[in-house]
C-alpha positions as CSV (number, residue, x, y, z in Angstrom):
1,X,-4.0,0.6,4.8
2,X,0.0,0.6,4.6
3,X,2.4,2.4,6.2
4,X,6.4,2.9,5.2
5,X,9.0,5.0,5.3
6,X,11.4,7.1,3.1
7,X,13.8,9.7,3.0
8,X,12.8,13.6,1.9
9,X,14.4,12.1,-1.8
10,X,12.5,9.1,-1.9
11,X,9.1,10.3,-1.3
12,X,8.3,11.9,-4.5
13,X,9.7,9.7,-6.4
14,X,7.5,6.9,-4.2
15,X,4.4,8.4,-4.7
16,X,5.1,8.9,-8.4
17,X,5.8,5.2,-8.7
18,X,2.5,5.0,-6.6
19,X,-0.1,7.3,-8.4
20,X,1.3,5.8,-11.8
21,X,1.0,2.0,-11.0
22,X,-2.4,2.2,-9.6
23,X,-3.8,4.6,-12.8
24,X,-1.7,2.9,-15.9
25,X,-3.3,-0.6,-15.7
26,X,-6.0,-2.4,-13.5
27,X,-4.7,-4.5,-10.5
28,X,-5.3,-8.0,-12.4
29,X,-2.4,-7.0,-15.0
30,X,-0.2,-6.7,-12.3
31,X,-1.1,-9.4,-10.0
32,X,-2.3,-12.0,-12.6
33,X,0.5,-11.4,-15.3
34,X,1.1,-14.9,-15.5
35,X,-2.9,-15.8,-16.8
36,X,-2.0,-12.7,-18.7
37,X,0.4,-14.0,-20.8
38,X,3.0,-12.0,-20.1
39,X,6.7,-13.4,-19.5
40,X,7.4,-11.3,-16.8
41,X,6.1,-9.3,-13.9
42,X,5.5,-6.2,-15.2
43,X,6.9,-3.0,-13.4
44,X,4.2,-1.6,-11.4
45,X,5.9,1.2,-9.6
46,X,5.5,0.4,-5.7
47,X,4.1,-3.0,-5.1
48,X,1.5,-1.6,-3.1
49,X,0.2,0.3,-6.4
50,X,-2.4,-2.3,-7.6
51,X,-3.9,-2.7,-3.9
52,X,-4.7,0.5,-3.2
53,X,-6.3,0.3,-7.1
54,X,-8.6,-2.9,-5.9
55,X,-9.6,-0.8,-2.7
56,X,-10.5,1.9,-4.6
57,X,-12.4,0.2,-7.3
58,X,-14.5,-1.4,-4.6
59,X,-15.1,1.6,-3.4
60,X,-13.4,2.5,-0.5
61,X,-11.8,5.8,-0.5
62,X,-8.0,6.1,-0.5
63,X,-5.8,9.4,0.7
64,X,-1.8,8.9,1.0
65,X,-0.1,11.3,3.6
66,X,3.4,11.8,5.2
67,X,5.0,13.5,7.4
68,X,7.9,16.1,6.2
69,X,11.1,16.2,8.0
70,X,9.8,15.0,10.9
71,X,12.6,11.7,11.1
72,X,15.7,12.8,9.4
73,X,17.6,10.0,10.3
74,X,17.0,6.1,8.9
75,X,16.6,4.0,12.0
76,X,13.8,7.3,13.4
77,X,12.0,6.3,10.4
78,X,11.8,2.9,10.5
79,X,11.5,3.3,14.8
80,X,8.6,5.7,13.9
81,X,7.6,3.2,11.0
82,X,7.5,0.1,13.9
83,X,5.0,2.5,16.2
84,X,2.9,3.2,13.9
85,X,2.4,-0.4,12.6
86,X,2.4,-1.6,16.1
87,X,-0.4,1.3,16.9
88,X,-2.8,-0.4,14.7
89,X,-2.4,-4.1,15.0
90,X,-3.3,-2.6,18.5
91,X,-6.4,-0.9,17.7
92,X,-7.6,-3.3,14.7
93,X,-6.0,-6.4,15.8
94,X,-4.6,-6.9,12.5
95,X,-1.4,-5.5,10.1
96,X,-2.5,-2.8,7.5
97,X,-4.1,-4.3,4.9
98,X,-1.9,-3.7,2.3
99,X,1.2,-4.4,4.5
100,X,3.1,-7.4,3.8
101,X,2.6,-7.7,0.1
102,X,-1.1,-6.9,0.3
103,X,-2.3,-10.4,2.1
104,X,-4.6,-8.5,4.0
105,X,-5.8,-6.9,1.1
106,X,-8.9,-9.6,0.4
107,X,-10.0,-10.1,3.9
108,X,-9.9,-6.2,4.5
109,X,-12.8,-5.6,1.3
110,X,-14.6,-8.6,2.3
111,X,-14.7,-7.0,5.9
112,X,-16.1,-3.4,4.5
113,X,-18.7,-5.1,2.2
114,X,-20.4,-6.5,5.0
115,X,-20.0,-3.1,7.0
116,X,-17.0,-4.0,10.0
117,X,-14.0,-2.2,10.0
């Protein structure tokens, strides 16, 4: 559904940001704060927090995983990043989802509700 990169630092602190932006609030207070009356887009943590929130309040099952140490170095995590996105436009003929500011995200549901990948 998405796919990033960090450093051994970053990572907690990304999947903190994660886990609290897509329990605190549901994904319309993020992504309709406007129609909310709010004057400003509230923090959400990582912007792909409420996403993940509408996927699994469809009902699709989420589960978030790394891989530790494995790319020390920036531009090995953002080559191994660039695989691994190009791996599944290759096999789904699509980017993840959630990818991209969560365009995808819409079409994606739509897709599982009528039973396609």
């Amino acid at each position: 559904m998405y796919v990033g990169e960090t450093d051994q630092e970053g990572r907690w602190a990304r999947l903190d940001d994660l886990a609290r932006g897509r329990n605190r609030h549901p994904p319309s207070y993020y992504l309709d704060w406007r129609a909310a009356g709010l004057s400003k887009r509230p923090h959400r943590g990582h912007y792909s927090a409420p996403y993940f929130r509408m996927c699994e309040d469809a009902g699709r099952h989420v589960e978030v995983s790394w891989a530790l140490e494995e790319y020390p170095d920036k531009h090995e995590r953002k080559a191994a990043e660039a695989r691994l996105l190009g791996l599944h436009r290759e096999a789904t003929g699509v980017a993840p989802p959630i990818q991209h500011g969560g365009r995808e995200v819409a079409a994606y549901l739509a897709r599982r509700a009528r039973g396609r990948k």
